[in-house]
ROTI-85943 format. One line per 2 residues: number of its first residue (from 1); their letters; for each residue x, y, z of N, C-alpha, C. Coordinates in steps of 0.2 Angstrom, whole numbers, plus 5000, padded with zeros to 4 digits. Atoms other than C-alpha are relative to their C-alpha. Layout:
BEGIN
NUM) A) X,Y,Z,X,Y,Z,X,Y,Z | ...
This chain:
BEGIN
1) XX) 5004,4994,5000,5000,5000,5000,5004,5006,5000 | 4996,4992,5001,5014,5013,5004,5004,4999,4995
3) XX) 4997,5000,5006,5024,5009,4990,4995,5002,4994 | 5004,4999,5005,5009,5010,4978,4999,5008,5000
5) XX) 5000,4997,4996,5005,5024,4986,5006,5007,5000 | 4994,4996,5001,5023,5033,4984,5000,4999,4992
7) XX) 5001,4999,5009,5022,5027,4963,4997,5007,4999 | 5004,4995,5003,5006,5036,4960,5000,5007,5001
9) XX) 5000,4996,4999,5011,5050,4968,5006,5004,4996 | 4994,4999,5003,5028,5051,4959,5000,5001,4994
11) XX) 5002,5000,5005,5019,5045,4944,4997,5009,4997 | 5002,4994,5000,5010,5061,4945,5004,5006,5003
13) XX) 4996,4993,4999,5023,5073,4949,5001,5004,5004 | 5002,4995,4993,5015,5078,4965,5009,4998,5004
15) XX) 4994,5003,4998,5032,5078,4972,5001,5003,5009 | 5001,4997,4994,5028,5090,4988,4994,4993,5004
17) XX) 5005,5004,4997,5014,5076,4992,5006,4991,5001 | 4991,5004,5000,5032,5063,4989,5002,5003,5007
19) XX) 4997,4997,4994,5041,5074,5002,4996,4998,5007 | 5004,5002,4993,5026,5071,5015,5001,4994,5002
21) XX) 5001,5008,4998,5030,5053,5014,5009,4998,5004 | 4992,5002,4996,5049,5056,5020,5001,5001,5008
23) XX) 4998,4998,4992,5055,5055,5037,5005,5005,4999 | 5000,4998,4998,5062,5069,5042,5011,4999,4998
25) XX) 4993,5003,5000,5082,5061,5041,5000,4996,4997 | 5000,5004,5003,5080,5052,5027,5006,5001,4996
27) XX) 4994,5000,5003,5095,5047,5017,4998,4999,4992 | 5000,5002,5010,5097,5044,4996,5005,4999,4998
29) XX) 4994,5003,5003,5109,5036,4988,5000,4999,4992 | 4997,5000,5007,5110,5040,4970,5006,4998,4997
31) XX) 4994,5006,5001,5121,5025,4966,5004,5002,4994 | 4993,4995,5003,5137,5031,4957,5001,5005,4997
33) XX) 5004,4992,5000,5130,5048,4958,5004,5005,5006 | 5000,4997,4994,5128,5055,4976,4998,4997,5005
35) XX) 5005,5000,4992,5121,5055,4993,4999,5006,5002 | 5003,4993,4997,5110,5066,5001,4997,4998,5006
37) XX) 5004,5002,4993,5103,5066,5018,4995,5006,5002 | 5002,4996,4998,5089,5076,5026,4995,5005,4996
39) XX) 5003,4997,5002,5082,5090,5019,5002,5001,4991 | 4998,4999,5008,5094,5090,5003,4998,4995,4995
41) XX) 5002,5006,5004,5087,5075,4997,4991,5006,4996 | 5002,4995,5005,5074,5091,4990,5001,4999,4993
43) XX) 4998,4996,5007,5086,5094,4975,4998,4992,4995 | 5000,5007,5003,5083,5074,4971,4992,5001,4994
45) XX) 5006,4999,5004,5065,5078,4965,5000,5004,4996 | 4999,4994,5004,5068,5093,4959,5004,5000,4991
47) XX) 4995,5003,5004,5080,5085,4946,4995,4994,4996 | 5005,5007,5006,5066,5069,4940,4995,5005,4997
49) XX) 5005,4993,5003,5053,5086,4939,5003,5001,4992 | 4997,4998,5006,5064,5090,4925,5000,4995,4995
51) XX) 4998,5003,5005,5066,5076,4915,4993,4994,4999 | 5008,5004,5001,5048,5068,4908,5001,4993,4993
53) XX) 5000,5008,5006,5055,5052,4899,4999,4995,5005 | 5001,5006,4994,5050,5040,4915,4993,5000,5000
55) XX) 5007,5003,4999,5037,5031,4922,5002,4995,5005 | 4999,5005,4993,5036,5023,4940,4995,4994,4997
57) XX) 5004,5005,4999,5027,5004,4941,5003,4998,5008 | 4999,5003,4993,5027,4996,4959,5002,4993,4998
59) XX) 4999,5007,5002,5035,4979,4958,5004,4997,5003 | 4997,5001,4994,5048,4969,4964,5008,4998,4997
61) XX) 4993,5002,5004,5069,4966,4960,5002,4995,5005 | 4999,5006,4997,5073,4949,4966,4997,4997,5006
63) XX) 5006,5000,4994,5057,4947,4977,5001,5007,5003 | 5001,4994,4995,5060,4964,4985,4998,5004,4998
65) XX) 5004,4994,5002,5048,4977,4983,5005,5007,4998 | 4995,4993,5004,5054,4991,4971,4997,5004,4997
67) XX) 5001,4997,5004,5051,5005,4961,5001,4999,4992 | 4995,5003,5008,5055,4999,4942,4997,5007,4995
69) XX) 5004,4994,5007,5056,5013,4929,5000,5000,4994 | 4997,5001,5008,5054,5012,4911,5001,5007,4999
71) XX) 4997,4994,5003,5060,5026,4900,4994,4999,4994 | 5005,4998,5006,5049,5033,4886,5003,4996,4994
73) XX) 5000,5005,5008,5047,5020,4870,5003,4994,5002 | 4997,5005,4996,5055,5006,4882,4993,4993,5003
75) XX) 5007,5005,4996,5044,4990,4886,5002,4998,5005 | 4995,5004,4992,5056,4983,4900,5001,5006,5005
77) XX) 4995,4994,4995,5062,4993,4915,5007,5001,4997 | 4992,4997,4999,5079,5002,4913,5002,5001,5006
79) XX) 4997,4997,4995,5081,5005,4931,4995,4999,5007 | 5004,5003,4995,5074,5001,4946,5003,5007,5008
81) XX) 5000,4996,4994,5072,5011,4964,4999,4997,5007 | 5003,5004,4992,5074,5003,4982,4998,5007,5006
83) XX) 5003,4996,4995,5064,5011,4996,5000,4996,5008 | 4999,5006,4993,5066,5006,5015,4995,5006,5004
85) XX) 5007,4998,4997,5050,5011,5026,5003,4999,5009 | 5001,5001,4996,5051,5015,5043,4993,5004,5003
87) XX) 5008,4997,4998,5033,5020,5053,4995,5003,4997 | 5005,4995,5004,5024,5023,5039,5006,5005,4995
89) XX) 4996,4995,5001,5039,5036,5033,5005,4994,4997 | 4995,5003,5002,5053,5033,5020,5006,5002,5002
91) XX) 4993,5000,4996,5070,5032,5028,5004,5001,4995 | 4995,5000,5005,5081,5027,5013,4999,5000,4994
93) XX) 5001,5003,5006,5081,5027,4996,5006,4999,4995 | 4995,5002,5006,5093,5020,4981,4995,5001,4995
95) XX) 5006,5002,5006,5088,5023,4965,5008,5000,4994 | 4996,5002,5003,5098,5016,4952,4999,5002,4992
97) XX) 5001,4997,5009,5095,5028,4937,5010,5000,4997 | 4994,5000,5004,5114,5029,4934,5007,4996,5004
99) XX) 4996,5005,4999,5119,5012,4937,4997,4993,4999 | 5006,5004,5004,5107,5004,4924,5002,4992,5001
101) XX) 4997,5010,5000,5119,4987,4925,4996,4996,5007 | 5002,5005,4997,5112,4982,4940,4991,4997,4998
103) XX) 5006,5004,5003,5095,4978,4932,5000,4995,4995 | 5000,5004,5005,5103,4968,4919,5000,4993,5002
105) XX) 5000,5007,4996,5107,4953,4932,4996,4998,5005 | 5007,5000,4995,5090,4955,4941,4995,4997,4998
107) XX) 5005,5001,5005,5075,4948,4940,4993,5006,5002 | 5006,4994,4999,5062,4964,4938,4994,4996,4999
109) XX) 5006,5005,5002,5044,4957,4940,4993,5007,5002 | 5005,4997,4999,5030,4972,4937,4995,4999,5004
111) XX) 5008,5002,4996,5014,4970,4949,4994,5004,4997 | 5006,4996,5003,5004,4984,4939,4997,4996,4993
């Protein structure tokens, strides 16, 4: 449910109704990117806002619940996003837009 719940709000852009889903100290790990902690993890959305060739589905990479993205004209995911939940509230997140390879040796499996 919060995972769905984080897609369609991602899906639509609402990225301010996104931030009400983070705790407070939450970490980001833009894998061979950055990290961001806290409040800076702001500029992360700020940054997908701008680029309209995506599309969140809920689903799962190697059984564990994930964000899977495809890219505009793409049937498969390109990329995939982990999220870790604590009390309702997201604590961490990876997202592995620029570190495509690790979706090549996974199994991505859609739920939408």
């Amino acid at each position: 449910m919060l995972l769905s719940s984080y897609v369609d709000r991602f899906n639509a852009r609402d990225f301010d109704a996104v931030r009400d889903m983070l705790a407070q100290d939450v970490r980001l790990d833009l894998v061979n990117r950055r990290r961001l902690a806290g409040k800076e993890v702001a500029t992360y959305f700020t940054n997908y806002a701008g680029q309209p060739d995506w599309h969140c589905a809920a689903g799962f990479v190697d059984r564990r619940p994930a964000i899977l993205v495809r890219l505009r004209g793409e049937a498969a995911p390109a990329y995939f996003v982990l999220l870790e939940w604590t009390d309702g509230r997201v604590v961490n997140i990876r997202d592995f837009r620029y570190a495509r390879y690790a979706a090549e040796n996974a199994v991505l499996t859609v739920t939408e």
